[in-house]
C-alpha positions in Angstrom: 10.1 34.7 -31.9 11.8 31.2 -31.0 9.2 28.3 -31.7 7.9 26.5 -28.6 9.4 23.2 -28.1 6.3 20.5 -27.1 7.6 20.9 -23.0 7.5 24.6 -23.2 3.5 23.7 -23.6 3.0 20.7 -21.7 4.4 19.7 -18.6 3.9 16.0 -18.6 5.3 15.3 -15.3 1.5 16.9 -13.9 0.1 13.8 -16.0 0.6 10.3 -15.0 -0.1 7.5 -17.2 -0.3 4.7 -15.0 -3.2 5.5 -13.0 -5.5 5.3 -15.8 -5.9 2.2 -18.4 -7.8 0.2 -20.0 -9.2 -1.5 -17.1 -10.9 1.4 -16.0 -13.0 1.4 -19.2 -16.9 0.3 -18.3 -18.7 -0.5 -21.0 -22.4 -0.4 -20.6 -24.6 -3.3 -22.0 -28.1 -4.0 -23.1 -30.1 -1.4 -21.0 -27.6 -0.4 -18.2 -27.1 2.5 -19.8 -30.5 3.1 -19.3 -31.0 2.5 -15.9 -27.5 4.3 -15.1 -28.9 7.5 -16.6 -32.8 7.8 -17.1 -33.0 11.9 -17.4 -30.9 11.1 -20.9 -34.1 8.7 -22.2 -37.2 10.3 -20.1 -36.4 13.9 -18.9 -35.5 12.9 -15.0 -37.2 10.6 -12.5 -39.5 13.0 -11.0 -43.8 12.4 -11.0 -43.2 13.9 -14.8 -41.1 11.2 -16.2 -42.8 8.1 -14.3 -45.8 9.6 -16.4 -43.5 9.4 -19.6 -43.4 5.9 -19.2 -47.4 5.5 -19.6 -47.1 8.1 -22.1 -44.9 6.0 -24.4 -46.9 2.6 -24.1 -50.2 4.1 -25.0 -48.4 5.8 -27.7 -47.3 2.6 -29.4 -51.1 1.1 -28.9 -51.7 4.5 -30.8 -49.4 4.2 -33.4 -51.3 0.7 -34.2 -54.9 2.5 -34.3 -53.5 4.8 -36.3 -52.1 2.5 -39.1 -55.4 1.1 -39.2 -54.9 -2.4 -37.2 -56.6 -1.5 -34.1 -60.3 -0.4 -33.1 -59.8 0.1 -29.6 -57.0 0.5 -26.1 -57.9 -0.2 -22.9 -56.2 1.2 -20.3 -56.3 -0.4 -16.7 -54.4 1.0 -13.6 -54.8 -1.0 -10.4 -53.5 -0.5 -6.9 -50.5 -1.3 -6.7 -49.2 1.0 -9.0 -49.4 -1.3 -12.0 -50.6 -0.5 -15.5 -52.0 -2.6 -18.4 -52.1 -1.5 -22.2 -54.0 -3.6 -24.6 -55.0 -3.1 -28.2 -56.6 -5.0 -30.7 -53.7 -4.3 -33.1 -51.5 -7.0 -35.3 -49.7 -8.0 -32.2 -45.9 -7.5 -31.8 -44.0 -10.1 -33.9 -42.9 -13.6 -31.8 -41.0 -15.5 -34.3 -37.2 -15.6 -34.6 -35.6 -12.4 -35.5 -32.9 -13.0 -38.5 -30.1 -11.2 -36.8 -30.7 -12.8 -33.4 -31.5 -16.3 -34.3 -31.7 -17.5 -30.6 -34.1 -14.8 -29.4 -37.8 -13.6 -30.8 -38.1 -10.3 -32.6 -40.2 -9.3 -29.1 -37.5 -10.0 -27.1 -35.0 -7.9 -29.1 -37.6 -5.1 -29.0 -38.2 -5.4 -25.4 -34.7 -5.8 -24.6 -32.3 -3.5 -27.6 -32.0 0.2 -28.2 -33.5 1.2 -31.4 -35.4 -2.1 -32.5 -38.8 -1.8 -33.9 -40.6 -1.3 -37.1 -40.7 2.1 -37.4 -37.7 3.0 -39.6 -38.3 1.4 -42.9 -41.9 3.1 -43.0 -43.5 0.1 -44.5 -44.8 -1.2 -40.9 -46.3 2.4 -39.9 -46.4 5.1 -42.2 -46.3 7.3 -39.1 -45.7 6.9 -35.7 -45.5 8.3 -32.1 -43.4 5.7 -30.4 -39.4 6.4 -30.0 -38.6 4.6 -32.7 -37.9 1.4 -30.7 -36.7 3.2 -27.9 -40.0 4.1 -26.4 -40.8 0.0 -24.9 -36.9 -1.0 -24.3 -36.9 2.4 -22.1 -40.1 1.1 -20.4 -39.0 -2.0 -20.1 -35.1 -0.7 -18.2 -37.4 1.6 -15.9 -39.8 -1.0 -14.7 -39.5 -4.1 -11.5 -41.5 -5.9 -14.2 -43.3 -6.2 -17.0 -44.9 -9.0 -18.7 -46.1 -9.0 -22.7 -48.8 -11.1 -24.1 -49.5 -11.3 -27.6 -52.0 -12.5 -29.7 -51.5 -13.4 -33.2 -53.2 -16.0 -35.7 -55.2 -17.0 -32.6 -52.9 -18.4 -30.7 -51.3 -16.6 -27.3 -47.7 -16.0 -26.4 -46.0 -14.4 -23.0 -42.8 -13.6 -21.6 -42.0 -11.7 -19.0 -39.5 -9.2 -18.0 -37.5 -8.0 -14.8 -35.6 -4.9 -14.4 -34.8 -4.7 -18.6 -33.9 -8.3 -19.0 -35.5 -11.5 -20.1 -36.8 -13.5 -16.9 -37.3 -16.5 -19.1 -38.4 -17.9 -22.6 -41.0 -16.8 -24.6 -44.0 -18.8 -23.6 -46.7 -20.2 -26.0 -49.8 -19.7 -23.7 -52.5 -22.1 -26.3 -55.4 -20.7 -28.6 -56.5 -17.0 -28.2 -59.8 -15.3 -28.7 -58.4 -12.3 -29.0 -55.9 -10.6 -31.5 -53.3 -8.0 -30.3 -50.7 -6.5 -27.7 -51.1 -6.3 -24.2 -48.4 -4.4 -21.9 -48.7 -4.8 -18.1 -45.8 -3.4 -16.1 -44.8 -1.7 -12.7 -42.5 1.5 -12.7 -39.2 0.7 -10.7 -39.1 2.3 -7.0 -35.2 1.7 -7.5 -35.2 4.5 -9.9 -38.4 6.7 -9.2 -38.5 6.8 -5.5 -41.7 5.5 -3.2 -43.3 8.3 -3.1 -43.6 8.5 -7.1 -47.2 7.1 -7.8 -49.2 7.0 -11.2 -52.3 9.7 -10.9 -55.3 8.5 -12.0 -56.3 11.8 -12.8 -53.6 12.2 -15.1 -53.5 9.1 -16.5 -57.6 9.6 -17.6 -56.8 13.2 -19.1 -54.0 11.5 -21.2 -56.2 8.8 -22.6 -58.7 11.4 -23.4 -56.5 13.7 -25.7 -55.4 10.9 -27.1 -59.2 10.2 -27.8 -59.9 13.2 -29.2 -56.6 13.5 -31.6 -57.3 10.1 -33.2 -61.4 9.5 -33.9 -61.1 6.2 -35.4 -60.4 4.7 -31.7 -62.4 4.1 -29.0 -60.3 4.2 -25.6 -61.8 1.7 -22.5 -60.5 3.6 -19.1 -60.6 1.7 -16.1 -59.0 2.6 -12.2 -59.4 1.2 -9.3 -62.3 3.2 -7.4 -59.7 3.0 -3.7 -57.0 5.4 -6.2 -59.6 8.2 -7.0 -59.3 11.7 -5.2 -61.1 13.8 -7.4 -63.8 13.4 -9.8 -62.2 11.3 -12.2 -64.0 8.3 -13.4 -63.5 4.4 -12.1 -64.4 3.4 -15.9 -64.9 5.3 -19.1 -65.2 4.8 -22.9 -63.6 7.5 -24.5 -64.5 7.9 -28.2 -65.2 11.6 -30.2 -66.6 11.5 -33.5 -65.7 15.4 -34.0 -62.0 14.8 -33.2 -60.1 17.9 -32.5 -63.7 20.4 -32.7 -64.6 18.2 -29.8 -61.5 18.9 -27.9 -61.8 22.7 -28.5 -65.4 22.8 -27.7 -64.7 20.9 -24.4 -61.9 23.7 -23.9 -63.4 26.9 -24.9 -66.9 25.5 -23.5 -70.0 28.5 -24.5 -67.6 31.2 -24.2 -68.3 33.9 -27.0 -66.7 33.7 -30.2 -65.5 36.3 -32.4 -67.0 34.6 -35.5 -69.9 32.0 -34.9 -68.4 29.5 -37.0 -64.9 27.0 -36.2 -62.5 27.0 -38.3 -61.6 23.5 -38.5 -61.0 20.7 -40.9 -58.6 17.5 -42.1 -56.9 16.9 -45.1 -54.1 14.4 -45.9 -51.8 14.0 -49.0 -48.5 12.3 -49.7 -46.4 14.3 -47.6 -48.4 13.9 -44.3 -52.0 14.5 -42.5 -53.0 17.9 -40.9 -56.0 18.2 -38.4 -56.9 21.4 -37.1 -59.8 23.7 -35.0 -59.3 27.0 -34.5 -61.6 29.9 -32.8 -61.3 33.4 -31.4 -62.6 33.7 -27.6 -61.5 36.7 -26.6 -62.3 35.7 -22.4 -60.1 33.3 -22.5 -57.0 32.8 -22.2 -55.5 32.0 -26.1 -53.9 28.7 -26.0 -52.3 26.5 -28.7 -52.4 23.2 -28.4 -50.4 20.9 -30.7 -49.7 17.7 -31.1 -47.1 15.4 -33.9 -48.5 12.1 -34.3 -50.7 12.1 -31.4 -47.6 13.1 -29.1 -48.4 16.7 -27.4 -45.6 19.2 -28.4 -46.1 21.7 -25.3 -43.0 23.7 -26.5 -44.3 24.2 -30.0 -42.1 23.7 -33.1 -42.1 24.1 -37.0 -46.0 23.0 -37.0 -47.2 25.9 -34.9 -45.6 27.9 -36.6 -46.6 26.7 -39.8 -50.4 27.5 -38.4 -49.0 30.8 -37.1 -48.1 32.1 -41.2 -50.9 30.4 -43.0 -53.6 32.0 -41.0 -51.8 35.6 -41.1 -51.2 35.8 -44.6 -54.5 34.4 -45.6 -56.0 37.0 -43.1 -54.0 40.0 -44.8 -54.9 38.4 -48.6 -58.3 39.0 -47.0 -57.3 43.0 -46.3 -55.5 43.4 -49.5 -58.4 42.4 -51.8 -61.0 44.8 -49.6 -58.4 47.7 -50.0 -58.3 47.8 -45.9 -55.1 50.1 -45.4 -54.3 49.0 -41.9 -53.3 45.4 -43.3 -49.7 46.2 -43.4 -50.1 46.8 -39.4 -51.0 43.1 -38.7 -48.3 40.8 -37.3 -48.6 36.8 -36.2 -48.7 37.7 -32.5 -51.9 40.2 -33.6 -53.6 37.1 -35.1 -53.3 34.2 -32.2 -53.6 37.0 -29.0 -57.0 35.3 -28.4 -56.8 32.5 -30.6 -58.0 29.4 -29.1 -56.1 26.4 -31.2 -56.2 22.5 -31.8 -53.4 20.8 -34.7 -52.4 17.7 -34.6 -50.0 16.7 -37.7 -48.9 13.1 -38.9 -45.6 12.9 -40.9 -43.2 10.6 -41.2 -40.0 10.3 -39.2 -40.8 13.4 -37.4 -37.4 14.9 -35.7 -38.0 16.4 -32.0 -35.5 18.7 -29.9 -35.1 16.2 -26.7 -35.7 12.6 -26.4 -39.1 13.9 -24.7 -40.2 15.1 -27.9 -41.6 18.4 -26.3 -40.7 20.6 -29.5 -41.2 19.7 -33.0 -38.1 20.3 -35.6 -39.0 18.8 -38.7 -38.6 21.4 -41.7 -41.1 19.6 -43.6 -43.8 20.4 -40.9 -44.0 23.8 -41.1 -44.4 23.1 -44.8 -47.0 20.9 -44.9 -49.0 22.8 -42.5 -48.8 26.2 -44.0 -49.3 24.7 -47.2 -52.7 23.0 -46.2 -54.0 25.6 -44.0 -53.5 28.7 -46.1 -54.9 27.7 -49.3 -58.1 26.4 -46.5 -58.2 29.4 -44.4 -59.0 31.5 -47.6 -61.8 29.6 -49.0 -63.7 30.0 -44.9 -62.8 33.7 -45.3 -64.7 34.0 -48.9 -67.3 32.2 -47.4 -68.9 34.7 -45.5 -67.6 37.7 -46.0 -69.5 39.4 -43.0 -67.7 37.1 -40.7 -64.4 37.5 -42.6 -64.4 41.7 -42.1 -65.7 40.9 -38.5 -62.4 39.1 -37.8 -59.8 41.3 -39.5 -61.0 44.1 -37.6 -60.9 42.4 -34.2 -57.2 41.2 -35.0 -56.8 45.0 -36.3 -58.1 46.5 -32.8 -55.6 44.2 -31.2 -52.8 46.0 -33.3 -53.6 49.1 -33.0 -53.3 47.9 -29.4 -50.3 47.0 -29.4 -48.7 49.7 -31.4 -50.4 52.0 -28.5 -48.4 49.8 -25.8 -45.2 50.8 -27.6 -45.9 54.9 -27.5 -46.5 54.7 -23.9 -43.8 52.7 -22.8 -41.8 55.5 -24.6 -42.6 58.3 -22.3 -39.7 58.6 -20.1 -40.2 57.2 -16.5 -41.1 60.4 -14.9 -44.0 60.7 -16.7 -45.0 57.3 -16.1 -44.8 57.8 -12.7 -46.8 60.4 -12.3 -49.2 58.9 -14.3 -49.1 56.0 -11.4 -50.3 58.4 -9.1 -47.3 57.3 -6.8 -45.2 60.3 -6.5 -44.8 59.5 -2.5 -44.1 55.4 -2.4 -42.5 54.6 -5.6 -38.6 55.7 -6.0 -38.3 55.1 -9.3 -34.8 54.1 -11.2 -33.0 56.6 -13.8 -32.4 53.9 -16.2 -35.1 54.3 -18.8 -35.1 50.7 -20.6 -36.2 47.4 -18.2 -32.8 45.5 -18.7 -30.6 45.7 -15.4 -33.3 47.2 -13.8 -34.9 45.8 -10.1 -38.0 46.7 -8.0 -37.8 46.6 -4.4 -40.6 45.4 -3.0 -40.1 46.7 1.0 -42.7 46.6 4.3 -43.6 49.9 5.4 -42.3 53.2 5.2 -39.5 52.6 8.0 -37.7 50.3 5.6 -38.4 52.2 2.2 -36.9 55.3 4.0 -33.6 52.8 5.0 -33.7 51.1 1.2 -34.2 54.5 -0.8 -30.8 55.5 0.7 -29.0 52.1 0.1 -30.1 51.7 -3.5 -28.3 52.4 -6.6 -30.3 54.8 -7.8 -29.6 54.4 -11.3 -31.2 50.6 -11.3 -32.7 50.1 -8.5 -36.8 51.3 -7.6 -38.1 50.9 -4.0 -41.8 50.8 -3.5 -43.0 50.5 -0.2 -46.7 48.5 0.7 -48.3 49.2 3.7 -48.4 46.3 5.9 -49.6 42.7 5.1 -51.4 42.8 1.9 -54.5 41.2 0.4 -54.6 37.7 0.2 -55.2 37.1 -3.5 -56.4 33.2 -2.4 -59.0 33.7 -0.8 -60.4 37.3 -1.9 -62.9 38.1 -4.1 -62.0 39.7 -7.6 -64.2 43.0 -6.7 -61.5 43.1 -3.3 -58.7 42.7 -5.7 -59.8 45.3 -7.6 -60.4 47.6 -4.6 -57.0 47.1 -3.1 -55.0 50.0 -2.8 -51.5 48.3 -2.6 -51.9 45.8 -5.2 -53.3 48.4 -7.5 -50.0 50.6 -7.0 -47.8 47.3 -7.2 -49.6 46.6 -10.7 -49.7 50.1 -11.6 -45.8 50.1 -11.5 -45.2 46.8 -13.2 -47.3 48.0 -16.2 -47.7 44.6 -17.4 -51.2 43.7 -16.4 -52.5 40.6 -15.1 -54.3 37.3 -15.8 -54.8 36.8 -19.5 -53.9 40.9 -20.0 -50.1 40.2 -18.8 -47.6 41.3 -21.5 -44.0 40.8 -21.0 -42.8 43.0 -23.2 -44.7 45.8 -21.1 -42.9 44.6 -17.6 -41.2 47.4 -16.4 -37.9 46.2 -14.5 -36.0 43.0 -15.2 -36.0 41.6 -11.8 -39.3 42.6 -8.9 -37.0 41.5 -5.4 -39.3 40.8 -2.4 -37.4 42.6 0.3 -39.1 41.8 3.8 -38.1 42.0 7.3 -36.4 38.3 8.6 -38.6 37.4 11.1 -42.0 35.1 10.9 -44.2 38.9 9.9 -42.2 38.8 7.3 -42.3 35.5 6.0 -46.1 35.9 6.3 -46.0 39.0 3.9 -43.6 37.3 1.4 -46.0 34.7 1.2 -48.9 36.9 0.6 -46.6 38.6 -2.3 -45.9 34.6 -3.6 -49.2 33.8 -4.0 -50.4 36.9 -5.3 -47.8 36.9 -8.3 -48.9 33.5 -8.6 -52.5 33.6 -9.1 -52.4 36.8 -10.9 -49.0 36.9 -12.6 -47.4 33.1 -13.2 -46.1 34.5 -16.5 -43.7 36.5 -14.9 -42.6 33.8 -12.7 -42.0 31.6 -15.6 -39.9 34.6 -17.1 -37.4 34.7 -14.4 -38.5 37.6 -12.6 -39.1 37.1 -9.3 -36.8 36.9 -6.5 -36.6 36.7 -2.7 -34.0 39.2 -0.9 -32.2 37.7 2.1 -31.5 40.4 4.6 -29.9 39.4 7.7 -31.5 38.3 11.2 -28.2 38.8 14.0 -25.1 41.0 13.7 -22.2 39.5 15.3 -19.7 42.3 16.1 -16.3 41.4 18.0 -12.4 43.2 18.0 -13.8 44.9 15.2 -14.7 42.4 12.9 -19.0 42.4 12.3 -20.8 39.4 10.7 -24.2 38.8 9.5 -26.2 35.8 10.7 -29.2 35.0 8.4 -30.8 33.2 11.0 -31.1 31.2 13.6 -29.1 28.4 13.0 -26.8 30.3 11.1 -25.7 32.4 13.8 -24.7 29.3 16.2 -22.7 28.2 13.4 -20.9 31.5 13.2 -20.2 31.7 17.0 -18.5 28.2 16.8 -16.4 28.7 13.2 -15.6 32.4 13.0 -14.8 33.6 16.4 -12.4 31.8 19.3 -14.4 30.0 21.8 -14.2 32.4 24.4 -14.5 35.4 23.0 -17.5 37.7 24.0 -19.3 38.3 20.7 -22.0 41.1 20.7 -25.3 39.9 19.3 -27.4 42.2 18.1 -31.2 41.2 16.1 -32.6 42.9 13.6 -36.4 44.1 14.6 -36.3 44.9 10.8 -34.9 46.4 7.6 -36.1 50.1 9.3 -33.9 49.3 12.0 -30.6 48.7 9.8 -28.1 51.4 8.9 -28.6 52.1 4.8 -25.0 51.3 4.6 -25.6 48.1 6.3 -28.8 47.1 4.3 -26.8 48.1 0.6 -23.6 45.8 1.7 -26.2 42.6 3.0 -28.9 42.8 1.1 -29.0 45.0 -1.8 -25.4 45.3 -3.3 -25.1 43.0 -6.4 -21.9 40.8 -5.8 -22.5 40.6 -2.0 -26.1 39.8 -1.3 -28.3 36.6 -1.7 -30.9 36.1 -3.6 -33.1 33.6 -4.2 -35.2 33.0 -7.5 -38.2 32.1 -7.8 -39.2 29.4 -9.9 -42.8 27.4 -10.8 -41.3 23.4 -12.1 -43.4 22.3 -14.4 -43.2 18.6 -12.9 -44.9 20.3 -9.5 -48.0 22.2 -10.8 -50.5 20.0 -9.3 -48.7 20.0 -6.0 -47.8 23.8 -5.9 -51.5 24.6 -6.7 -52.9 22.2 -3.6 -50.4 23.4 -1.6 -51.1 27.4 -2.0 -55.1 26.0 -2.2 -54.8 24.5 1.5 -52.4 27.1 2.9 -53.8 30.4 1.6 -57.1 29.5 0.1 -60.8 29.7 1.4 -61.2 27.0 3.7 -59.3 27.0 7.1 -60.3 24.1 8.4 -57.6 23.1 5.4 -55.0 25.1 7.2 -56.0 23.5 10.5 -55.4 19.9 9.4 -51.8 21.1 8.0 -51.0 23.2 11.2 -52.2 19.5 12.9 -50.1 16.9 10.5 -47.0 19.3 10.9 -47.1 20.5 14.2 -44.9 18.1 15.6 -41.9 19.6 13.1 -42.5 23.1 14.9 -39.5 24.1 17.4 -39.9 27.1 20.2 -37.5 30.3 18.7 -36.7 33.1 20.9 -38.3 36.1 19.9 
């Protein structure tokens, strides 16, 4: 075979050099880069990251109290969206820095990527901040922000506009004070208006960080005019009990499997390691963990560090009583109704992320397993009682589980008539979940039309009568009584609430399937919010959706389209047929109404339909929850005043 010649593989007449040269190469100074791309340094620019920003300035106060050079932070957040950090720290250094010799070590740390002390490890043995990214980042993402500091008693400022210095550092006289103070307001160029601190937030920030450091004492103040909830105008945050505290505060008088906590703090060379740690089972099992004082809500080498040490001491527990269901205990057995506190303090911890939401650092899972083990065995041997009590609660939860597995082994015929459904649900061929989809459909009318359309071999229909309950605003004792939501949870076979188990879910994707008209939206939404309250896991697992059936059929010559709505059928009559050509409109009553062949090729045929996923962003908890609160909950004056505020958005349909 005859060796390619270099324009056999290139054709370089496609690739003109001249349009592209060195002029056209930007490079990005100070922090531009930055500003030109925040979701790089802080995650986005939604409510979440303007947050971040708080988040890393208190952090650095931390890191101080931490050390050992501060006693106390206040935090102070005023009205217009401004907020102050002070400690009582060493104060961030003002004299000339030897690389820069024109500008003052605060300036090159305000104003530089990666400037601080916190590499060397002689300034803070460990540390929260970004490693000098944390108040440069701040700093890029602000309108302004000003810096006093107070060292040797005397007081120094400079201020700050948009990331760059907006004059000289200032000596301000004699100082009574000793420390850092931060003051600063978020940039509406980069956030938006309508991005506003939360008070509410901001307060249960300050008061984990209370509770995961004891030696500080954290001074809270707001401006009463900013409060909506209960949240305090002024508090002093300070817990002696640290992270027992916290987990009492969380778990509250619920019963315990084992009266005592186990908890406890222990430091050596490698790191510190701070733990509490209880069984509840009505509550929901949580694990809360934190790497020098920063939370790590995705987990990391820490957690799972907890996750080993307290299994393996638990089955060095069943090995030396001769217990012969040890071997049958797994992690997941051990934390199903754990309720958890650790907080861990290493040195030059490494995150996934510049948010830092997971932990990576080898040496964490280490140290923790190390510490907790050896710890967890001596509060076994302690009391004995209490030690048997607790293997054979996390026993009952395997035998549990291995009891899950058998009868999600019985073919699906036999699980169906187990679900007493033999008439409503039309149940797939496919035994295993993967690929599999529940239909979701209103009434009988449009089960009969979607049994027919489906692919049998994937695809289950189950039909609900009508509008369901709505989960909002009902009692638990009606939600237990409902007919139709016991059916729909009867052929998920996950459970609900704090009982949902994933690996239990019975089809890969549940598709709400209802008719396109205002009915049913109103049933889709009922669905929502049920498989909100009741279900968010699966949500957060990808596996709801929303079907789009069409509203209009637009037949002409021959040739039919589907209008989903509305103002997607003008838009058809204008593009896809000649302007005077008489197009036969035809609406949907519903998906009874529709020809099976017609509701398989719009709605239900994979590489031809729409659908829509469903998803809960984690930056718009607090406004999905008021928003399903005031439109589906208990109190309708609630929906009133939205029906009022929004009523001038409505538009008259034909129907």
């Amino acid at each position: 075979m005859a060796k390619k010649q270099p324009s056999d593989l290139f054709d370089l007449s496609l690739a003109p050099s001249k349009g592209y040269t060195a002029k056209d190469i930007e490079v990005l100074e100070g922090l531009e880069p930055v500003r030109r791309r925040p979701g790089m340094y802080i995650g986005g620019t939604d409510v979440a990251a303007l947050h971040h920003l708080a988040a890393e300035i208190i952090d650095n106060a931390m890191d101080e109290a931490v050390a050992g050079h501060a006693s106390f932070i206040e935090i102070e957040l005023t009205g217009d969206d401004t907020l102050a950090v002070r400690d009582n720290g060493r104060g961030i250094p003002v004299d000339p820095h030897p690389k820069f010799k024109n500008k003052s070590a605060l300036e090159v740390i305000m104003t530089t990527l990666h400037a601080g002390g916190k590499f060397g490890g002689s300034a803070y043995k460990t540390s929260g901040g970004l490693h000098g990214v944390g108040s440069s980042v701040v700093n890029a993402l602000s309108e302004w922000m000003d810096i006093e500091v107070a060292r040797d008693k005397r007081c120094w400022m400079m201020r700050f506009e948009r990331g760059k210095s907006a004059g000289k550092l200032k000596e301000m006289g004699t100082a009574s004070w000793r420390g850092t103070k931060v003051t600063f307001k978020p940039d509406q160029q980069i956030f938006g208006k309508e991005a506003h601190f939360s008070p509410a937030r901001l307060y249960r920030m300050a008061k984990s960080k209370a509770y995961l450091f004891r030696g500080v004492e954290i001074r809270w103040s707001c401006e009463e005019d900013l409060i909506k909830d209960d949240t305090p105008a002024e508090d002093k945050l300070v817990f002696p009990g640290g992270l027992t505290d916290y987990l009492a505060s969380e778990v509250g008088g619920t019963a315990t499997v084992t009266t005592r906590t186990f908890f406890g703090r222990t430091e050596n060379d490698n790191g510190a390691v701070e733990w509490a740690l209880t069984w509840a089972p009505a509550v929901d099992p949580f694990l809360l963990s934190f790497c020098n004082t920063i939370p790590t809500p995705q987990g990391g080498t820490h957690e799972q560090g907890l996750r080993n040490a307290v299994t393996r001491a638990l089955r060095a527990h069943g090995e030396r009583t001769n217990n012969r269901k040890t071997s049958l205990i797994t992690p997941d057995d051990v934390m199903a109704s754990a309720c958890a506190m650790l907080s861990v303090f290493i040195r030059e911890p490494e995150f996934q992320g510049q948010t830092k939401d997971k932990l990576s650092s080898p040496e964490a899972q280490k140290l923790v397993e190390g510490i907790l083990r050896d710890h967890f065995e001596h509060w076994l041997a302690e009391s004995p009682l209490e030690a048997d009590k607790l293997f054979d609660f996390v026993v009952d939860r395997a035998e549990e589980r291995l009891k899950r597995r058998q009868e999600k082994e019985v073919s699906r015929k036999a699980a169906t008539r187990k679900l007493r459904l033999p008439g409503k649900l039309a149940d797939c061929t496919r035994d295993e979940a993967e690929g599999t989809e529940l239909f979701l459909v209103e009434g009988d009318s449009a089960g009969g039309s979607a049994k027919q359309a489906r692919d049998r071999n994937t695809q289950a229909i189950l039909p609900l009568r009508g509008k369901i309950l709505n989960v909002a605003s009902a009692s638990s004792g009606k939600l237990q009584q409902n007919q139709e939501l016991s059916d729909l949870m009867q052929a998920l076979g996950c459970g609900a609430g704090s009982k949902y188990r994933e690996e239990d879910l019975r089809y890969e994707r549940i598709i709400v399937m209802t008719d396109a008209d205002v009915d049913g939206a109103h049933i889709a939404s009922l669905l929502l919010t049920f498989f909100y309250r009741e279900m968010p896991a699966l949500i957060e697992g990808g596996h709801l959706f929303l079907a789009m059936p069409p509203l209009y059929r637009l037949n002409h010559g021959g040739t039919t389209i589907y209008a989903r709505d509305d103002a997607d059928k003008e838009k058809l009559l204008k593009s896809a047929f000649k302007s005077n050509a008489k197009v036969e409109v035809s609406r949907f009553k519903g998906l009874g109404e529709m020809m099976p062949a017609q509701l398989k090729e719009t709605t239900m045929k994979r590489g031809t339909r729409t659908l829509v996923k469903v998803e809960l962003a984690e930056s718009e908890r607090e406004r999905t929850e008021t928003m399903v609160e005031k439109l589906m909950g208990k109190k309708p004056e609630l929906r009133f005043q939205f029906i009022q505020e929004n009523a001038a958005f409505a538009t008259d349909v034909d129907v």
